[in-house]
C-alpha positions as CSV (number, residue, x, y, z in Angstrom):
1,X,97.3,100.9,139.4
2,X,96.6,97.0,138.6
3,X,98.5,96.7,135.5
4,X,96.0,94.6,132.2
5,X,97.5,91.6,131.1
6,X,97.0,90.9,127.4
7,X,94.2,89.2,126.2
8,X,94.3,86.0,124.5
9,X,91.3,83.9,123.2
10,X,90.7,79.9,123.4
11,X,92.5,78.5,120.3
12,X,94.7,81.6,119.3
13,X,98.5,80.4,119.0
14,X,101.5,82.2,120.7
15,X,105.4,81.8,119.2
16,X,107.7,82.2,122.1
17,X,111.4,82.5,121.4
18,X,114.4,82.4,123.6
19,X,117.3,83.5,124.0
20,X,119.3,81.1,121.1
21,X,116.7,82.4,118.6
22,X,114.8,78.5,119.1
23,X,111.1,78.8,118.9
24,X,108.4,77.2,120.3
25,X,104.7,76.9,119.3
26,X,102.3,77.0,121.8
27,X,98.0,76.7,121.7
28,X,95.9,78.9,124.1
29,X,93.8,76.4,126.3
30,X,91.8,78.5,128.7
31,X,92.5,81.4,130.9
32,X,93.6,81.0,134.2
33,X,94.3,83.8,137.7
34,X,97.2,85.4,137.1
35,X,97.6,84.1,133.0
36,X,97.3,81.5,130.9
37,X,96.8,77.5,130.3
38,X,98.7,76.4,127.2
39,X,99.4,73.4,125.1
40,X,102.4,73.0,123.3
41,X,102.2,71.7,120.1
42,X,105.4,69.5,120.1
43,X,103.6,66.9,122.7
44,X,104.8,68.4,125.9
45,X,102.6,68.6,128.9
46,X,100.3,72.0,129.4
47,X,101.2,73.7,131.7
48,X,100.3,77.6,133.3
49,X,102.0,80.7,132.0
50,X,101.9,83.5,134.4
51,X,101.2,87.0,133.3
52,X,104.6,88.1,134.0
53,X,106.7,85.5,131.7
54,X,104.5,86.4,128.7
55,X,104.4,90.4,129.1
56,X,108.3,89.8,129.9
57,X,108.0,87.7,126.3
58,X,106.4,90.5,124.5
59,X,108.4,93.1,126.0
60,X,111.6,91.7,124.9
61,X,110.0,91.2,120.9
62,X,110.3,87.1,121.7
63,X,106.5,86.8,121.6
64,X,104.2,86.5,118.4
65,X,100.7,86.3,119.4
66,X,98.0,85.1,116.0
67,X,94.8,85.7,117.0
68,X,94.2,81.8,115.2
69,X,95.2,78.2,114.9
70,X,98.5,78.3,112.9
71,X,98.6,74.3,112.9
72,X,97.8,73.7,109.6
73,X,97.3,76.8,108.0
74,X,98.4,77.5,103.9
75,X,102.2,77.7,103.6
76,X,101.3,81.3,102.7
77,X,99.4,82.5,105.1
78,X,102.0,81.4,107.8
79,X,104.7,83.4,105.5
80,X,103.0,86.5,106.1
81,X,101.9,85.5,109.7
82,X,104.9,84.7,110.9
83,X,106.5,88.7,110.0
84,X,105.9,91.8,111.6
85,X,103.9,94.6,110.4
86,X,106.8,97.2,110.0
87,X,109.0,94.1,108.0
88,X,106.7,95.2,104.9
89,X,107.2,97.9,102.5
90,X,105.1,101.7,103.1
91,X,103.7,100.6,99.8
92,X,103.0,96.9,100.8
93,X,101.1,98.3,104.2
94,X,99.2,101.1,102.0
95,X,97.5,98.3,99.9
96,X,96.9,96.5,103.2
97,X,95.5,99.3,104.9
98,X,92.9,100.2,102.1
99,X,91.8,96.7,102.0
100,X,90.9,97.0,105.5
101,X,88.9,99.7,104.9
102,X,86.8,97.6,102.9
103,X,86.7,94.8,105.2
104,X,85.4,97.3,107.8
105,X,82.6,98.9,105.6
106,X,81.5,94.8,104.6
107,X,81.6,93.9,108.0
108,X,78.9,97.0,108.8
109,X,76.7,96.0,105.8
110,X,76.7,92.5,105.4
111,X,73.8,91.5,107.2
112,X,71.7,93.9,105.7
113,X,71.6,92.3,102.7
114,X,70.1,88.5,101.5
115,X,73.2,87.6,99.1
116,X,76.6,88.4,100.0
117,X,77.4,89.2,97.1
118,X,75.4,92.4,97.1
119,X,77.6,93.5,100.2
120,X,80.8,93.0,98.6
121,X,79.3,95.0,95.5
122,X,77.7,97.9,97.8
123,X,81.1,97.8,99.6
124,X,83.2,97.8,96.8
125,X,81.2,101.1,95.1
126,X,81.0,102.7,98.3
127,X,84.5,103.0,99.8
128,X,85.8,103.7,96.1
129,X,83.5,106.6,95.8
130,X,84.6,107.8,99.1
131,X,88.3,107.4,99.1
132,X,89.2,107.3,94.9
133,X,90.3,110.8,94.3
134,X,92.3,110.8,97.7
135,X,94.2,107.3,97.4
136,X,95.0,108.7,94.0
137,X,97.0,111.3,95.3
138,X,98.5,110.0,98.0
139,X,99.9,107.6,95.2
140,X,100.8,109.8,93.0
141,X,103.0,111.8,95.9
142,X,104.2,108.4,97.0
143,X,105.8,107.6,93.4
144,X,106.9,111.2,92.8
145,X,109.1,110.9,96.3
146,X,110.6,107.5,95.4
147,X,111.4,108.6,91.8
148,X,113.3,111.7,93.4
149,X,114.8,109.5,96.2
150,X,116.1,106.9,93.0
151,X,117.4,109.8,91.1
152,X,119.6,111.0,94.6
153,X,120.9,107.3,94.7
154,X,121.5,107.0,90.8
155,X,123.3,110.4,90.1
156,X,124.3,111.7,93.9
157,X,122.4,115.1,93.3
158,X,119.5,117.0,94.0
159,X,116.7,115.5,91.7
160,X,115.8,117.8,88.9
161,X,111.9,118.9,88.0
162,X,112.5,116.6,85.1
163,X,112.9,113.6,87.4
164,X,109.3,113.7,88.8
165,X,107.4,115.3,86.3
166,X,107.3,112.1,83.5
167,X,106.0,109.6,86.7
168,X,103.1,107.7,86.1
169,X,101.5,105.5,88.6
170,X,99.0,102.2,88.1
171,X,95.3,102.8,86.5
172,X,93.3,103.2,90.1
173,X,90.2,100.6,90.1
174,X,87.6,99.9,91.7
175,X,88.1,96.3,92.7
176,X,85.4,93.6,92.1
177,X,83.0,92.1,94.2
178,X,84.5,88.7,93.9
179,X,88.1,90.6,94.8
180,X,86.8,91.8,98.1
181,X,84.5,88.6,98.4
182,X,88.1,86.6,98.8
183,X,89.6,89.1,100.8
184,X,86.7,89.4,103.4
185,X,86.7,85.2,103.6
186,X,90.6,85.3,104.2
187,X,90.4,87.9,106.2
188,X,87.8,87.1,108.4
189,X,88.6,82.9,108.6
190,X,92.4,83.4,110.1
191,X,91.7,86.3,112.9
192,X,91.1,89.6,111.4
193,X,94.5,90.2,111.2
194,X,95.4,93.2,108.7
195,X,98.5,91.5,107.6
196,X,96.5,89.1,106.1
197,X,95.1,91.9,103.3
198,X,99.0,92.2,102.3
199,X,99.4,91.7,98.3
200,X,101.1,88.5,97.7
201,X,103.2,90.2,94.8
202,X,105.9,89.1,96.5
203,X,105.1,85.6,95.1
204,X,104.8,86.0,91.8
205,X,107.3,85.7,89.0
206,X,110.4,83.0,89.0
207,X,110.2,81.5,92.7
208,X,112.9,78.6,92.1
209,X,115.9,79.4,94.7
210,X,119.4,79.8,92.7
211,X,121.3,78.5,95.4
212,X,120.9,75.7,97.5
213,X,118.3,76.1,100.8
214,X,118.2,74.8,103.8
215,X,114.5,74.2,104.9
216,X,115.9,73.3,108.7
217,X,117.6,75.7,110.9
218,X,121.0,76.2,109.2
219,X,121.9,78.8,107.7
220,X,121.8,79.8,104.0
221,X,122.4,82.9,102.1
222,X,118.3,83.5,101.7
223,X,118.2,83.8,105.4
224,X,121.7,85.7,105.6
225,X,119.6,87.6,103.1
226,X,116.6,88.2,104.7
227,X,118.6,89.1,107.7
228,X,120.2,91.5,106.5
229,X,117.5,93.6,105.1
230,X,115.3,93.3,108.4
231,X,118.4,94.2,110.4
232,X,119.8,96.7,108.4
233,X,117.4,98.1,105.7
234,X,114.2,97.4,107.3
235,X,114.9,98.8,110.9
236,X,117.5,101.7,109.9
237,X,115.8,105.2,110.6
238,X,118.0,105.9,107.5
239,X,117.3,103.1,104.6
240,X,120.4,103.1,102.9
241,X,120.4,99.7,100.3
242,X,124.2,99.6,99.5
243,X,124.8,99.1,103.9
244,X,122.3,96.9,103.6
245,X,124.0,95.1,100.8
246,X,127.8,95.2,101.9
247,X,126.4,93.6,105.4
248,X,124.7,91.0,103.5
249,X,127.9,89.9,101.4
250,X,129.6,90.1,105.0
251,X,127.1,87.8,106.5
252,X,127.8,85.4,103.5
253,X,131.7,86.0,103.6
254,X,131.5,85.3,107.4
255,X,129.4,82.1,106.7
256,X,131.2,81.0,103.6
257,X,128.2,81.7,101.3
258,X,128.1,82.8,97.5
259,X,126.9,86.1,97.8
């Protein structure tokens, strides 16, 4: 059986890493028999990838593929670009995964109507309808299961009734047309990609580091950080946040950082 090679469009951009952990950014020029013409965006020549290196790349998790031009993109759209779908919360990837649902239903309407903005208000009253009473439970068994999983941590018991009874979860709206009007542009301008629907409520609040960064590839204790809850937290079958932690302070202690 001839084995399909993955598919890759003019202009989509491809992160290959190697074995140090150095990446390299390449563009998709054209393809070729047996793969794929590509550019490299640090001035190299182009020069033909075969089919084999890049499944070999992907097998072995050193291949990103975004289905766009990353040169020049919004500082954060490349954040969430440049992390895997699974490196996100269950609750993170539940917003994300409703908003797609409303991409979906725009996408099927949109040229049946004169003004967009009559889409995005047709789409907005018509997935809500649908799917209200039904996201509204799954978040309401969502926050019951982490207020019982919080108690376990907190006292070491069984959770009581009492500990899942009092929980209350967020006012469920109806977003606006001009909400899904700037999701749908985002959405549909950088590839269609559902990790671009992620809340950005990781940016908000305080952002100014407390200890010094390094913005070139040494090490500091916000990547020791990061690394330790994608290796350790994020990847466990068992999410445990104390391991998580004590590897972390290890990973500082090992590199001399403050934890």
């Amino acid at each position: 059986m001839t084995a399909i090679p993955l598919k890759f469009q003019s202009g989509d951009a491809l992160v290959f890493r190697n074995a140090t952990g150095v990446t390299e950014l390449w563009g998709v020029v054209e393809r070729k028999r047996g793969g794929y013409l590509l550019r490299s965006f640090n001035g190299s020549d182009q020069r033909t990838w075969s089919d084999d290196e890049i499944d070999s790349a992907y097998g072995a998790r050193r291949l990103i593929h975004y289905p766009c031009n990353v040169q020049g993109l919004p500082k954060s759209i490349a954040d969430v670009l440049e992390k895997t779908w699974e490196y996100w919360p269950e609750e993170v990837r539940r917003h994300a995964e409703r908003r797609a649902v409303y991409m979906v239903k725009v996408d099927a309407i949109i040229d049946a109507y004169p003004d967009k903005m009559e889409a995005y208000a047709a789409a907005a009253e018509a997935i809500y309808t649908e799917h209200c009473e039904e996201w509204k439970a799954e978040d309401i068994k969502l926050a019951i299961r982490r207020a019982a999983e919080d108690a376990v941590l907190r006292r070491r018991r069984k959770p009581r009734l009492s500990d899942t009874q009092s929980v209350r979860t967020p006012p469920f709206r109806k977003p606006s047309p001009y909400t899904i009007r700037a999701w749908y542009i985002l959405w549909s301008q950088y590839g269609r990609d559902i990790r671009l629907l992620i809340p950005h409520r990781h940016l908000r609040g305080n952002r100014r580091a407390r200890y010094p960064r390094r913005w070139d590839d040494g090490p500091d204790t916000y990547k020791a950080m990061a690394s330790a809850v994608e290796d350790y937290y994020m990847r466990m079958p068992r999410k445990r946040k104390n391991f998580a932690y004590n590897k972390y302070k290890e990973i500082c202690e090992e590199k001399m950082f403050r934890a």
